[in-house]
C-alpha positions as CSV (number, residue, x, y, z in Angstrom):
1,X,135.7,57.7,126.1
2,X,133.7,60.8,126.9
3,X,133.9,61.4,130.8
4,X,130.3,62.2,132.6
5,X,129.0,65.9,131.9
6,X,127.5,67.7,135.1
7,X,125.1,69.5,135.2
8,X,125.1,73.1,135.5
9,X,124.3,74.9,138.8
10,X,121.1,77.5,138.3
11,X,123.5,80.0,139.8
12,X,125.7,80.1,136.7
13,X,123.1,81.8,134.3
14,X,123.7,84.9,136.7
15,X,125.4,87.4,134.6
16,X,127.6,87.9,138.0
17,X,128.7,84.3,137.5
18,X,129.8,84.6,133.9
19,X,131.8,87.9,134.3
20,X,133.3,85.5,137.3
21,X,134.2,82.8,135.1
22,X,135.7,85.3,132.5
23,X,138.6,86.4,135.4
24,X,138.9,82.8,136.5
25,X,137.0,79.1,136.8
26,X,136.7,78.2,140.5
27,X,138.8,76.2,141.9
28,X,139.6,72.3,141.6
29,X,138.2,72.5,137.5
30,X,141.6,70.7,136.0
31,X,139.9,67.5,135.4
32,X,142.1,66.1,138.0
33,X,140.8,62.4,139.4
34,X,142.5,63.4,142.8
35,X,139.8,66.5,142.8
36,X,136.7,64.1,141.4
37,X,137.6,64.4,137.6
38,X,135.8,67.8,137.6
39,X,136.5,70.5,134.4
40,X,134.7,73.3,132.8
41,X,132.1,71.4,131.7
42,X,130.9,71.3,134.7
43,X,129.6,75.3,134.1
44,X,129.9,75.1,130.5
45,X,127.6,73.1,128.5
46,X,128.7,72.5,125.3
47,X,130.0,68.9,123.5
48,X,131.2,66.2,125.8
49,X,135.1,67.0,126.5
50,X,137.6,66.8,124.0
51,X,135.1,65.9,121.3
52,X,136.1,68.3,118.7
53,X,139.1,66.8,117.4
54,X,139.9,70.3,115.7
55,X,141.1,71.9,119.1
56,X,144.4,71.3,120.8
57,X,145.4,71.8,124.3
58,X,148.9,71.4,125.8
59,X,151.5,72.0,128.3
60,X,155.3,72.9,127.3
61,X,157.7,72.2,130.3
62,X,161.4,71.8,130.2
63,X,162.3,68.2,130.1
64,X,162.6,67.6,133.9
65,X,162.7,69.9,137.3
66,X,165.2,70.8,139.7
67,X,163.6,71.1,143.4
68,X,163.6,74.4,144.3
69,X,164.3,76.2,140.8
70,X,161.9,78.4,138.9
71,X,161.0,77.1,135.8
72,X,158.3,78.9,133.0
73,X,155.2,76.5,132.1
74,X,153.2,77.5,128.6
75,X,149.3,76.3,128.3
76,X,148.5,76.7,124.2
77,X,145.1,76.3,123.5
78,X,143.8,76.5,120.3
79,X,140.7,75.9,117.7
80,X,139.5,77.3,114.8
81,X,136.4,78.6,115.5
82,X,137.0,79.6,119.3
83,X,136.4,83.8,120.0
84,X,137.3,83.3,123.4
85,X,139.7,81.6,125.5
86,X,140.5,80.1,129.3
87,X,142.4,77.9,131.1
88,X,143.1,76.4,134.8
89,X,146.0,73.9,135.7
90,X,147.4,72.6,138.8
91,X,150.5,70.5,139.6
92,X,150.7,67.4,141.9
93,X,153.0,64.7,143.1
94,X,152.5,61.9,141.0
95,X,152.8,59.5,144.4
96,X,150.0,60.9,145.9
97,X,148.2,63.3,143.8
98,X,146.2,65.0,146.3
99,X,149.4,66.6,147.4
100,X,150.2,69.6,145.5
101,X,153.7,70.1,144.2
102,X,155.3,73.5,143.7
103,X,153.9,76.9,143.9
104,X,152.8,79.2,141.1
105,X,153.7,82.9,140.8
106,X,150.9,85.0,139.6
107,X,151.7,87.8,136.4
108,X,148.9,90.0,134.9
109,X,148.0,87.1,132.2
110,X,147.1,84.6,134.7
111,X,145.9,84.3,139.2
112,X,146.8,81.6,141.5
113,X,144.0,80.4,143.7
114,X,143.7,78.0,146.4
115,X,141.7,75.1,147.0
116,X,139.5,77.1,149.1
117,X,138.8,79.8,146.7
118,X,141.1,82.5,148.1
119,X,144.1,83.8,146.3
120,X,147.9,83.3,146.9
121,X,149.7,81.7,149.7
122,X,147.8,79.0,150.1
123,X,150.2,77.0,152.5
124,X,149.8,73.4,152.5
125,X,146.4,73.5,149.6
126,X,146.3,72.3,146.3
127,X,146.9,75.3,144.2
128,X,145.5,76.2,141.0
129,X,146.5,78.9,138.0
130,X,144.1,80.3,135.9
131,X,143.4,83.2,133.6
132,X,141.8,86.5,134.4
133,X,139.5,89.0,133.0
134,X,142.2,90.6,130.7
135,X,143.6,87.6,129.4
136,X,140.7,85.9,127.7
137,X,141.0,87.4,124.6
138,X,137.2,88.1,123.2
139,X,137.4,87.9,119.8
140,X,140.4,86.3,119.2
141,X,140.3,83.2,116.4
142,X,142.8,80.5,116.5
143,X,144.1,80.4,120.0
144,X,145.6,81.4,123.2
145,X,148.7,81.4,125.0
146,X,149.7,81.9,128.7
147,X,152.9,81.8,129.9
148,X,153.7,81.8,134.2
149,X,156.3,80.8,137.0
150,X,156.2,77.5,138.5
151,X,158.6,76.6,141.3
152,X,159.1,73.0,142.7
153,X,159.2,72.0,145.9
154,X,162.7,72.6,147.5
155,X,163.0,69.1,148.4
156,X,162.5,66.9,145.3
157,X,159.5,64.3,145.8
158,X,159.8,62.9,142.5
159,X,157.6,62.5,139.4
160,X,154.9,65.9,138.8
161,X,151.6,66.0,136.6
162,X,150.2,68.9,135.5
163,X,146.3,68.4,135.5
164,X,144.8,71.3,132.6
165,X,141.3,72.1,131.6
166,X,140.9,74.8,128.5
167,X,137.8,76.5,127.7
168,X,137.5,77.4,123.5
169,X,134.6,79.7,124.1
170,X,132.4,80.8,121.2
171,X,132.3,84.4,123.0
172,X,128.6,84.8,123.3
173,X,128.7,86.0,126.8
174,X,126.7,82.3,127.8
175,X,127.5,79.1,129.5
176,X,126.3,77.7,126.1
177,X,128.1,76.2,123.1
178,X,131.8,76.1,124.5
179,X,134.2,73.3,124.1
180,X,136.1,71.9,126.6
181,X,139.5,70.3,126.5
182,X,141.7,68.5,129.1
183,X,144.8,66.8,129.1
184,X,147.9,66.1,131.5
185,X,151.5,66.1,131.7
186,X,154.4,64.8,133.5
187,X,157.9,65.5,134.4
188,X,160.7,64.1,136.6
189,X,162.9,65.3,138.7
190,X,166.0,65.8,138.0
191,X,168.3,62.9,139.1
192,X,166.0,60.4,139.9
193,X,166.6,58.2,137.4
194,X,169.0,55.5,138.8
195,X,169.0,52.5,136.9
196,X,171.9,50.2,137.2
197,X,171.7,47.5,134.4
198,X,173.4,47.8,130.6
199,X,170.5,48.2,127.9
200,X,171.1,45.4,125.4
201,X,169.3,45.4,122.4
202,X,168.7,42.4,120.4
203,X,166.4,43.5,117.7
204,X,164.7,46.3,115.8
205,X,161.8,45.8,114.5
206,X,159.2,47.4,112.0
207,X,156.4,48.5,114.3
208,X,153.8,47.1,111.8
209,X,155.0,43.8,110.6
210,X,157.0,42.8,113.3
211,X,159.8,42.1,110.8
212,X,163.4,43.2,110.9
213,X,164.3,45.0,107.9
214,X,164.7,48.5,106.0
215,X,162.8,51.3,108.2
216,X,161.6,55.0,107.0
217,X,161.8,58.3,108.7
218,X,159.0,58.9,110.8
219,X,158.2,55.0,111.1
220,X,157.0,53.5,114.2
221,X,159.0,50.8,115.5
222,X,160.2,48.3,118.0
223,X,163.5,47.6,120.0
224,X,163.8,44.8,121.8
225,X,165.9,43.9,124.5
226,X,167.0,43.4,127.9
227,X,167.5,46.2,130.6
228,X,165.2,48.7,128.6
229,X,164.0,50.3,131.7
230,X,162.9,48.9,135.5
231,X,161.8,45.6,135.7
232,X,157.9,45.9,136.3
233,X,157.3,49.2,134.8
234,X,155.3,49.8,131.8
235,X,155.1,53.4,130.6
236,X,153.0,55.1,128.1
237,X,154.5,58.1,125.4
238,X,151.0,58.9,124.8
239,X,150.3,59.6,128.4
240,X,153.2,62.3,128.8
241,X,152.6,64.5,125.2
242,X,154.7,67.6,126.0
243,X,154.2,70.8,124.2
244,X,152.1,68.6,121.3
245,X,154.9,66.5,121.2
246,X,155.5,62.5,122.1
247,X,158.3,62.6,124.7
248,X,161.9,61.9,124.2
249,X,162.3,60.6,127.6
250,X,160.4,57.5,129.1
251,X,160.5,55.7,132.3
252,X,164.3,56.7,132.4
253,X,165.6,55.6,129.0
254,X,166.0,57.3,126.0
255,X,166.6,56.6,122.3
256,X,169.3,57.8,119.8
257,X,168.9,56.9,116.2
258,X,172.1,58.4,114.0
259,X,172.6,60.9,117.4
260,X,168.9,62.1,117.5
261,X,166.7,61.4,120.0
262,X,163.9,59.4,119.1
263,X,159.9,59.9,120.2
264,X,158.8,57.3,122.3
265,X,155.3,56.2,122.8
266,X,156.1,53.0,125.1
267,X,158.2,51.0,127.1
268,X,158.8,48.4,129.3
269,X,161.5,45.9,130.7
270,X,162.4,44.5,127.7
271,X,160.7,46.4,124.7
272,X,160.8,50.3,123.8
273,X,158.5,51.8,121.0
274,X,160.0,54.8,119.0
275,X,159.7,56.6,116.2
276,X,162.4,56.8,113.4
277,X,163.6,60.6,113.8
278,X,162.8,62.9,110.8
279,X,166.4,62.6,109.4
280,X,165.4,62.1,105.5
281,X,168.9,59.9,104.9
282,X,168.8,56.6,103.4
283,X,171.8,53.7,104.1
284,X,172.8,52.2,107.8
285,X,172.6,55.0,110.8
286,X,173.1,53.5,114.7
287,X,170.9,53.2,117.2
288,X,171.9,53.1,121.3
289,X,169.8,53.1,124.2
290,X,170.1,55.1,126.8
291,X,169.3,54.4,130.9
292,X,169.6,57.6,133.5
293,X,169.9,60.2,130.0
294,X,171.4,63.2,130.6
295,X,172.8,62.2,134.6
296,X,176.2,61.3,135.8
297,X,175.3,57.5,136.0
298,X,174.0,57.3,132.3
299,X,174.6,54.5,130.7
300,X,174.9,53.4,126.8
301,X,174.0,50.3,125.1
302,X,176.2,48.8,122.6
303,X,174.8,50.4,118.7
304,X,172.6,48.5,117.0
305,X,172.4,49.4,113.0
306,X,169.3,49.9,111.6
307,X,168.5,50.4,107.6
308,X,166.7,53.8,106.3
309,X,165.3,53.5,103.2
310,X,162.8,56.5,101.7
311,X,159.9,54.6,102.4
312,X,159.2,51.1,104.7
313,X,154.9,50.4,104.5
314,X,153.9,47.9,106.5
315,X,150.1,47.7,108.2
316,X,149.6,47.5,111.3
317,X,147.8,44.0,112.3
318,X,145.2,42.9,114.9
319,X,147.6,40.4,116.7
320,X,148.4,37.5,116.2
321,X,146.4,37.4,113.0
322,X,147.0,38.2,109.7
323,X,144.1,40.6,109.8
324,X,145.3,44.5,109.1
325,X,144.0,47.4,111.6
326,X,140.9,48.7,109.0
327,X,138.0,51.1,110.5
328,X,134.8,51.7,108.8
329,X,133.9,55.2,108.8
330,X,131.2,54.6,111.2
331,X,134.3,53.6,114.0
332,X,133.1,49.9,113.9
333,X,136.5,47.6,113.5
334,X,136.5,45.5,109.9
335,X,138.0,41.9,110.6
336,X,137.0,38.3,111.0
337,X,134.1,37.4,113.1
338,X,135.3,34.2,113.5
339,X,138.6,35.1,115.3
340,X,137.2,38.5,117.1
341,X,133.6,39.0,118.9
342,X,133.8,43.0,118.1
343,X,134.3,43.0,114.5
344,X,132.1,42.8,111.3
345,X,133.4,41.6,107.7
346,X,133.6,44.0,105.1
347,X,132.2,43.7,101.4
348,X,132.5,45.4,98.3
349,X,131.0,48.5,97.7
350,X,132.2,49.5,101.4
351,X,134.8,52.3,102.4
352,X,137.2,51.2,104.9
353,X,140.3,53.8,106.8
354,X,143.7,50.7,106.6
355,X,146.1,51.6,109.2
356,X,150.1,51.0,108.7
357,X,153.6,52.9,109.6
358,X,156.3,53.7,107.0
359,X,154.7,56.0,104.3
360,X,157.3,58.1,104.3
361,X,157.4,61.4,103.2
362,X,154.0,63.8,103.0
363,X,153.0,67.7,102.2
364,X,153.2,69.2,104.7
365,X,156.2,66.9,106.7
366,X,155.3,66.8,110.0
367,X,158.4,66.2,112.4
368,X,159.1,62.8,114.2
369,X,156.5,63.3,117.5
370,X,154.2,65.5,116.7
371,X,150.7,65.2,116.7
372,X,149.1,65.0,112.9
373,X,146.3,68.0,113.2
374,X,142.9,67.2,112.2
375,X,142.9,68.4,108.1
376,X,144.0,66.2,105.6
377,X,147.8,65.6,105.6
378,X,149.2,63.3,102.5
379,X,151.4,61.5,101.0
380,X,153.7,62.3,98.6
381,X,154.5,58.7,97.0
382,X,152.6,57.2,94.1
383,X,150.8,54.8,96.0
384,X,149.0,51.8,94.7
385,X,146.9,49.6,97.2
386,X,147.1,45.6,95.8
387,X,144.2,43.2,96.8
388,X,145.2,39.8,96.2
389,X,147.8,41.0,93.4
390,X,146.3,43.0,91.2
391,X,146.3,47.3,91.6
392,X,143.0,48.2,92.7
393,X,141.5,51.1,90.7
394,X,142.7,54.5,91.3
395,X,139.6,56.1,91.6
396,X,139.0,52.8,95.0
397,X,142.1,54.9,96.5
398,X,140.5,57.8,98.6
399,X,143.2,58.9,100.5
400,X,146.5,58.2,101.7
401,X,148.9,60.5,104.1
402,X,149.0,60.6,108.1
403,X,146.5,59.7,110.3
404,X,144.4,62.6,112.2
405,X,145.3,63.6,115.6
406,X,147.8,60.8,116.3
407,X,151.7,60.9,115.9
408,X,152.5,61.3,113.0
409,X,154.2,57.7,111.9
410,X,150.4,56.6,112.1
411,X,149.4,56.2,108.1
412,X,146.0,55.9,106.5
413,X,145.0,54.9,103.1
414,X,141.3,55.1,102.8
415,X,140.0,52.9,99.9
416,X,136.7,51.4,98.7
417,X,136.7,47.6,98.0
418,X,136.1,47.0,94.1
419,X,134.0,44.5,93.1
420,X,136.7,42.6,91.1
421,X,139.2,40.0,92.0
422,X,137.6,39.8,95.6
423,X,137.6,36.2,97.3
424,X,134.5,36.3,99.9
425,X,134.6,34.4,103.0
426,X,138.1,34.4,103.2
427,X,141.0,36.4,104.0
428,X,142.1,38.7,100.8
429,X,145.8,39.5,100.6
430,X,146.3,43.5,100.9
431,X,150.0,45.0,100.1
432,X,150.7,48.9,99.2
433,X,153.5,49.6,96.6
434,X,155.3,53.3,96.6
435,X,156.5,53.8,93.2
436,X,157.4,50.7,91.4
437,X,160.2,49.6,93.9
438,X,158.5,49.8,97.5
439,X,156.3,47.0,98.0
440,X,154.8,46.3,101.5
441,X,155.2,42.7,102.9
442,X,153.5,40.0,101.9
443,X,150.9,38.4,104.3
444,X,148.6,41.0,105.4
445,X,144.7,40.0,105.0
446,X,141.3,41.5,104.9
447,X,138.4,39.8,105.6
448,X,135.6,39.5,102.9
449,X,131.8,38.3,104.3
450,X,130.1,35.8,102.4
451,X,128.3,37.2,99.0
């Protein structure tokens, strides 16, 4: 959802504001909530924010802070059309984010202003680092980098976000045409974590189907269990992307599989979703989870063993139906209308984006966590899509590789529905076979309207 865009003040068309905003936004522009949700946009009218899939903005951080010690933060933004380039973040306690945590140290890439628009030693106001004039790059394609000090408070007050706000500026020395990105990151403090019960897991699961069974590297999938992290708390991967990357950390727990740590995108009391690390081996690895990782109290669940196989597809379903995740290209969900109010049948003739997990391996490989970019990424299998038994024709298969701008163990195989061996009004069996060997579960539907 596109947040609100503001409307520009008549002020900044003065050239005096422009060559302002080239050495530095003003203050409180982060898209933090805690400072009214405000960003570039708010000078800077363009698209709404983040709406050009094609640019990336991000926040590298090492995996958790020590009060008092000096760590180096790195904002990468980047697009391919972008000729000019700017940034502002700020840091805040994540129990009470109107407090600011840390201080920043300013270098001759970036400035550290204070809430009231002066510069350094702001005391007890919310800080803010920024570019300046020098550091914008005009006429630079691709992206920018900025790299700067950041040191914690001396006396730890647990979890930090860093709010951010990029500007991918076309360079035409206007307000106009720029795209604005924002996005948000989070880190512990060192030692928090102090969870006292064993994990125990009692299944793994393919993130698709729901079924135990062989899994593939770069699969999503499921652990369940008991002691997975504090009772009550639900935590989301997706929410704490690090340096474009799904965290390997969560709500105090981490995941091994065959002594790598695995991405994971959520996690509760008694569930944890991971990614299969990018291992490429086939045959039985281990799998452990692991409560207060990296401390002196961690602690180790017994191994579970869990199956790798070259390839594991399995689509990912609108629960609890049979019904597979399939988007028209329009956005509009393809289902039942008789078991969901907000989809619409499909027919033949129509081209539908089917979502699943376990694919396997694809040109370029893309490393367990990271974010799939926006151009075409695909599979390297033979892939046939089966309706209701029978290969559908080659020519119906459009594509079939990752799925744009999520992690990549999110597949999609875009296909048009043929006119033969279709069933309308009912549900239509759909399985994808790898080869001649790999063959998807059985049981996955798609709904067919009446003729």
């Amino acid at each position: 959802m596109h947040l609100k865009k503001y409307l520009m003040t008549a002020l900044a068309f003065a050239p005096a504001s422009l060559f302002a905003f080239s050495a530095g936004p003003p203050p409180l522009r982060t898209g933090a909530p805690a400072d009214g949700g405000l960003a570039c946009n708010a000078c800077h009218r363009g698209a709404d924010l983040n709406s050009d899939p094609r640019g990336r903005l991000f926040i590298q951080t090492i995996a958790d802070y020590k009060p008092g010690v000096r760590q180096t933060i790195k904002v990468t933004l980047t697009h391919p059309d972008a000729m000019r380039w700017g940034f502002q973040l700020t840091a805040r306690f994540a129990s009470d984010p109107t407090r600011k945590a840390g201080t920043f140290a300013p270098n001759d890439a970036i400035r550290v202003r204070c809430a009231d628009g002066t510069e350094n030693n702001c005391g007890a106001q919310t800080e803010f680092v920024e570019h300046n004039s020098t550091w914008t790059a005009p006429g630079q394609r691709g992206g920018q980098e900025w790299e700067f000090e950041w040191t914690p408070p001396a006396v730890g007050g647990g979890e930090v976000i860093f709010y951010v706000a990029g500007n991918a500026a076309n360079n035409s020395n206007t307000n106009a045409g720029d795209l604005i990105y924002t996005t948000s990151s989070r880190v512990n403090e060192d030692g928090a974590c102090r969870l006292t019960a064993t994990p125990t897991i009692t299944s793994i699961k393919h993130a698709g189907t729901l079924l135990e069974g062989a899994l593939a590297f770069n699969t999503l999938a499921s652990i369940e269990g008991t002691g997975l992290t504090a009772t009550g708390a639900v935590n989301n991967g997706t929410d704490n992307i690090n340096g474009n990357k799904l965290p390997s950390k969560l709500g105090c727990v981490a995941v091994e599989v065959d002594g790598q740590r695995a991405p994971i995108y959520y996690s509760q009391f008694n569930q944890i979703n991971i990614q299969i690390p990018t291992t490429g081996k086939t045959g039985d690895v281990q799998a452990v989870v692991i409560a207060n990782p990296g401390q002196s109290n961690e602690i180790r669940s017994r191994p579970a063993t869990i199956r790798l196989a070259a390839a594991a597809p399995g689509f990912i379903r609108l629960l609890p139906t049979p019904c597979i995740l399939a988007v028209f290209p329009d956005g509009s969900i393809s289902g039942d209308p008789s078991l969901f109010s907000y989809v619409k049948g499909a027919k033949a003739g129509d081209t539908l984006h089917l979502y699943l997990t376990g694919l396997g391996e694809t040109t370029p490989i893309y490393q367990a966590g990271e974010i799939a970019p926006a151009d075409a990424v695909r599979a390297t299998g033979a892939i046939t899509v089966e309706l209701n038994g029978t290969a559908i024709p080659a020519s119906d298969v459009l594509f079939a590789g990752l799925a744009e701008n999520w992690v990549s163990g999110l597949n999609r195989i875009t296909i048009r529905i043929p006119n033969a061996n279709l069933r309308p009004n009912a549900h239509n069996e759909v399985r994808v076979r790898i080869g001649t060997d790999i063959l998807s579960p059985a049981g996955s539907t798609l709904y067919i309207s009446p003729n």
